[in-house]
Wavefront OBJ file of the C-alpha trace (Angstrom):
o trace
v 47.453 57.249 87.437
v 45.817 56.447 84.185
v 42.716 54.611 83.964
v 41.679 51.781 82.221
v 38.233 51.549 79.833
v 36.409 49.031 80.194
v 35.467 47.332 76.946
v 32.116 47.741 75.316
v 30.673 44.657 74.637
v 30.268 44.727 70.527
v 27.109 43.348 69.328
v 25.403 41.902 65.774
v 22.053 42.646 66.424
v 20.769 41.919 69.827
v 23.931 39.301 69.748
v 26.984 40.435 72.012
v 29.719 39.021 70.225
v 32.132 39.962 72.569
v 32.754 41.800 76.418
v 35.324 43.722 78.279
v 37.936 41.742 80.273
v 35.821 42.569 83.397
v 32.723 40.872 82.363
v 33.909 37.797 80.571
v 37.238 36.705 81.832
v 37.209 33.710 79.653
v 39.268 34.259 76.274
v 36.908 34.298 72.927
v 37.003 31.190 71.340
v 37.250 31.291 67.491
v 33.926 30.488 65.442
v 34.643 28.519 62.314
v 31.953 28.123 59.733
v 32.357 24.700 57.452
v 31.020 26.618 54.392
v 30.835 23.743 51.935
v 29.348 21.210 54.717
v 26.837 23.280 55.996
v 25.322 24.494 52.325
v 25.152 21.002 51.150
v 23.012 20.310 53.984
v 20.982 23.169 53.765
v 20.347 21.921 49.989
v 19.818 18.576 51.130
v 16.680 19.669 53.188
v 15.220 22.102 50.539
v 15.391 19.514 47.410
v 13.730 17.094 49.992
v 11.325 19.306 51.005
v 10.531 20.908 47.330
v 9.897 17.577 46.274
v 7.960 16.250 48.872
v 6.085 19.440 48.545
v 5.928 18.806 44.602
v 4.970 15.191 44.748
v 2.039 16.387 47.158
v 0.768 19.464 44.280
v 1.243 16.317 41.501
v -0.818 14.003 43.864
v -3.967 16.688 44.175
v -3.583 17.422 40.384
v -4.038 13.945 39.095
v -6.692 13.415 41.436
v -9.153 15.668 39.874
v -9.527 14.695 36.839
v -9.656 10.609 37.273
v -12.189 11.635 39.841
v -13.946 13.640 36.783
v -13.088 10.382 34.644
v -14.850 7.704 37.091
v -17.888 10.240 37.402
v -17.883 10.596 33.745
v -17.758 6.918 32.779
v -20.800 5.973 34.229
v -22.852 8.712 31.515
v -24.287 6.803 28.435
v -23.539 9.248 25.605
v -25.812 10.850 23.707
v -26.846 10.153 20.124
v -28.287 13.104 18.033
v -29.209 13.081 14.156
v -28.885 16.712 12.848
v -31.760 17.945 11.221
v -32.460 18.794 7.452
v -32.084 22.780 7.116
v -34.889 24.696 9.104
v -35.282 21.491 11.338
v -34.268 21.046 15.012
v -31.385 18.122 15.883
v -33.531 15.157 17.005
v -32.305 12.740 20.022
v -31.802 9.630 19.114
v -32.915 5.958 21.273
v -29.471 4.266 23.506
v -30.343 1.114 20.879
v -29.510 3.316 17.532
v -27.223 1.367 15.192
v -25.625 2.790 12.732
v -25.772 0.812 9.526
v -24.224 1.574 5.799
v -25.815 1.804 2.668
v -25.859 -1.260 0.539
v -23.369 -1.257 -2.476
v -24.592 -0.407 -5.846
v -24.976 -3.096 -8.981
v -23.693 0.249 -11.127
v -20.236 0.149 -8.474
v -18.595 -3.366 -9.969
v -19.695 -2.285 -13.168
v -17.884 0.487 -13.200
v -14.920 -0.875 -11.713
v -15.203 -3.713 -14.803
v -15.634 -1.069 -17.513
v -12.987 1.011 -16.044
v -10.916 -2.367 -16.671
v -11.150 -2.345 -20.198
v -11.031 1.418 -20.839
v -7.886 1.211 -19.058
v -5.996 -1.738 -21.020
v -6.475 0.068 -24.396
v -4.848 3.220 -22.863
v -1.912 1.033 -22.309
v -2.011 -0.883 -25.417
v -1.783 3.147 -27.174
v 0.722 3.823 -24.826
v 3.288 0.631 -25.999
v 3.129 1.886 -29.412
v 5.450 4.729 -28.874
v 8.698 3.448 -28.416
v 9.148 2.155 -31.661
v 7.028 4.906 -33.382
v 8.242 8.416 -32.148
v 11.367 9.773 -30.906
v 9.597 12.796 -29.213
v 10.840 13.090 -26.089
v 7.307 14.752 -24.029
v 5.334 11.804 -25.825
v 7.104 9.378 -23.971
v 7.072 11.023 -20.583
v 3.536 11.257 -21.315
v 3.044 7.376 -22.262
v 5.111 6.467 -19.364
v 3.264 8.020 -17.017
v -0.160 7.050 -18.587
v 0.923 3.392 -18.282
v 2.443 2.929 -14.898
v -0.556 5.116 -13.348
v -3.381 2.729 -15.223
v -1.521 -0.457 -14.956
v -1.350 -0.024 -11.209
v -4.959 1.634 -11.025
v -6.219 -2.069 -13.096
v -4.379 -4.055 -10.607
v -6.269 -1.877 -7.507
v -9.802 -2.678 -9.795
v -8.807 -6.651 -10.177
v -8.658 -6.893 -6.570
v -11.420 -4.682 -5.826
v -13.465 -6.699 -7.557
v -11.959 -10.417 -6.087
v -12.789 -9.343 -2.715
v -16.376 -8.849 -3.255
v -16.918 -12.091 -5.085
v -17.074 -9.975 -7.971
v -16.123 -10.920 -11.646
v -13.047 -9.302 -12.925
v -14.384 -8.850 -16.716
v -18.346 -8.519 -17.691
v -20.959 -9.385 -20.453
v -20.285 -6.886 -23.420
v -24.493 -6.766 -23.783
v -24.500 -5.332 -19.836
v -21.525 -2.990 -19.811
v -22.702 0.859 -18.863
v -22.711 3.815 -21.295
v -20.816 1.354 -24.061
v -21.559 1.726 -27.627
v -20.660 0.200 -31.255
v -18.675 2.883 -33.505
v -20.231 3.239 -36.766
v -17.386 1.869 -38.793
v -17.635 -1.533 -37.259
v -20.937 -4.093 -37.329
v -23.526 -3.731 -35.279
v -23.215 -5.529 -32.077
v -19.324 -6.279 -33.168
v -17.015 -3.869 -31.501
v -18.637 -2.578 -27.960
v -16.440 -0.061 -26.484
v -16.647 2.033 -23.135
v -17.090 6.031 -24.015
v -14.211 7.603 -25.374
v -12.282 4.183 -26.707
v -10.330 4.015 -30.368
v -12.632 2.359 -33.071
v -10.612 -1.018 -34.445
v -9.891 2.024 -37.456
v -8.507 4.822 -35.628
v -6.141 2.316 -33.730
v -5.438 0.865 -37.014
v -4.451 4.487 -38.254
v -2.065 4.660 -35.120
v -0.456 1.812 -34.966
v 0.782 2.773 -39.024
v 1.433 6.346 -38.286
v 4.954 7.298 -37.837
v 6.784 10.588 -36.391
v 4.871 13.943 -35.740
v 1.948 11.975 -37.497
v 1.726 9.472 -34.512
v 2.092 12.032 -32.379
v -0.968 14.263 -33.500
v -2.877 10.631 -33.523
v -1.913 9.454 -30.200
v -2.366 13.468 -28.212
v -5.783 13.486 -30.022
v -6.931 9.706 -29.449
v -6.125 9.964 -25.904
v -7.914 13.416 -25.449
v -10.821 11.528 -26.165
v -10.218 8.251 -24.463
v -9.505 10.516 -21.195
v -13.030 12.490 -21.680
v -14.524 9.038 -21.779
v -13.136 8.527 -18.532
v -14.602 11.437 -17.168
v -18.102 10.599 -18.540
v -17.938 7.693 -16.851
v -17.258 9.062 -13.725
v -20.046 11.260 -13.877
v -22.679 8.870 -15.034
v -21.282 6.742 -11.585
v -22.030 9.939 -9.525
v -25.273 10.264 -11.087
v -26.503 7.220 -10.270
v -28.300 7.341 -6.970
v -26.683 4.885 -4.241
v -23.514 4.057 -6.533
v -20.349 5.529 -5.889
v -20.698 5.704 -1.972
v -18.292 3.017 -0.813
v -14.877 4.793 0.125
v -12.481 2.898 -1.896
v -14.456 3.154 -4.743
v -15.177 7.266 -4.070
v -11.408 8.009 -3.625
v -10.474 6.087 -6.631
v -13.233 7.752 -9.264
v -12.271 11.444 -8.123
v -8.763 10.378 -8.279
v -9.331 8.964 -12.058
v -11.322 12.561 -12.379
v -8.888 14.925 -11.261
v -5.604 13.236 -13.207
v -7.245 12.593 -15.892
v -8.129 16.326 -16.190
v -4.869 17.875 -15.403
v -3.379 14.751 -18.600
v -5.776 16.449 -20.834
v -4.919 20.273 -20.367
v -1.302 18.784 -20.722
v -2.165 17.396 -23.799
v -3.671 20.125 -25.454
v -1.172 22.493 -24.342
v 1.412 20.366 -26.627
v -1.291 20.160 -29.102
v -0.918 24.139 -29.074
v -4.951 23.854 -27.881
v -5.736 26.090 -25.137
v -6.146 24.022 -22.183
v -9.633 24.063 -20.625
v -10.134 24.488 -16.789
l 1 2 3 4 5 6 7 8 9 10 11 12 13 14 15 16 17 18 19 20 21 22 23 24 25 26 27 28 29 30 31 32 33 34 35 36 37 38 39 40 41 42 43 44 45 46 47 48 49 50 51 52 53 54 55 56 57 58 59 60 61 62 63 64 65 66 67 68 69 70 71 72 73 74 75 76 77 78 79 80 81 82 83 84 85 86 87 88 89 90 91 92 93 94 95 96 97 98 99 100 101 102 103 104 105 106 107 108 109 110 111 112 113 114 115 116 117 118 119 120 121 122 123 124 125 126 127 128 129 130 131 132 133 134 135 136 137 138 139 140 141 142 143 144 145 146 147 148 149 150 151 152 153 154 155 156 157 158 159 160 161 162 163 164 165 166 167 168 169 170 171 172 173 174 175 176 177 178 179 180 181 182 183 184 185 186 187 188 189 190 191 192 193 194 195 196 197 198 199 200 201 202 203 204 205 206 207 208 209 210 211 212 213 214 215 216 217 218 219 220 221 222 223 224 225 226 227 228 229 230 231 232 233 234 235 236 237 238 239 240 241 242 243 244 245 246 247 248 249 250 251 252 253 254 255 256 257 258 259 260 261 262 263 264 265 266 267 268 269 270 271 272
């Protein structure tokens, strides 16, 4: 007579999964496990939660600082005038205004003498074509007139806008003077200009001549420029408006860097 084992019940974990015929009589019915289904949903809840959770964290966050804002916006600022060197900052009154500096007589005349000393570096400039077939000249001239006949048309209106005249009494220009060659109170040119004879002399000279006459002439109409420049800065209250500031150190510095060009094809040495 052989006898018959009863089944051990099999477990995962604490889980019996299954029993011997004499404990559970009733067959094992299959599990089946919708993989796809079931994952989707479990994805479903944790994107919902994570961005309920998210939405909460983004909530808080924003909160702080238009809570810092609102607290913040009722402050008046604070005004402070630095002081000179060796001095303490000094607080300044809620009724402070700030107010600019009223524009200099010497700004417009600049701006009118700068005009002029302009329109003869273009009249020197539309002598070339027909007087020199060297090529650097006339990428120099080119470039001389296109940058001071737009920098004329930037003075004209400069001047229109603040009621000012475009041209002004030869007696009252700045820094002008009468070359010795012509009458007194005849010929009065900004610094650096051509006398009547040395534009005479260029406008007859021909080939490498012109060439020497119109590198050297223009050296010294360009140092004019910068004279003027720095008799603007040295005036006290002129050349404080910022139009009129960006446009004189502009004139400055390419006016500078035209020179050094100039004497380098003179075969000068260029001065820094």
């Amino acid at each position: 007579m052989v006898r018959q084992r009863s089944a051990k019940p099999l477990f995962i974990g604490s889980i019996p999964i299954a029993a011997s015929n004499s404990i559970n009589k009733k067959p094992m019915q299959p599990f089946h496990f919708n993989g796809r289904g079931n994952l989707r949903s479990l994805i479903r809840v944790a994107a919902s939660r994570s961005s309920f959770l998210a939405a909460g964290a983004l909530t808080c966050f924003l909160s702080v600082p238009i809570g810092a804002q609102q607290s913040d916006s009722t402050r008046k600022p604070v005004l402070v005038q630095p002081g000179a060197p060796g001095q303490a900052t000094q607080t300044l009154p809620q009724s402070t205004r700030a107010t600019l500096p009223l524009p200099s007589p010497k700004d417009a005349g600049f701006m009118q003498g700068m005009i002029m000393h302009h329109a003869q570096a273009v009249e020197m400039t539309a002598l070339i074509e027909s007087r020199t077939e060297n090529t650097n000249i006339r990428l120099l001239g080119a470039r001389i007139s296109q940058s001071q006949s737009d920098e004329m048309k930037f003075m004209k209106r400069w001047l229109e806008i603040r009621a000012e005249p475009v041209s002004m009494p030869m007696a009252d220009m700045p820094g002008s003077h009468s070359h010795g060659q012509d009458p007194p109170g005849h010929q009065i040119l900004m610094p650096g200009m051509l006398s009547s004879q040395q534009m005479n002399e260029l406008k007859k000279a021909k080939g490498s001549e012109f060439d020497r006459l119109f590198l050297t002439g223009m050296i010294q109409h360009h140092i004019g420029a910068l004279d003027m420049v720095k008799d603007l800065f040295d005036t006290a209250g002129a050349g404080q408006e910022a139009e009129l500031f960006n446009f004189a150190t502009d004139v400055d510095s390419s006016q500078r860097a035209e020179i050094n060009i100039m004497r380098n094809m003179l075969g000068e040495k260029p001065v820094k």
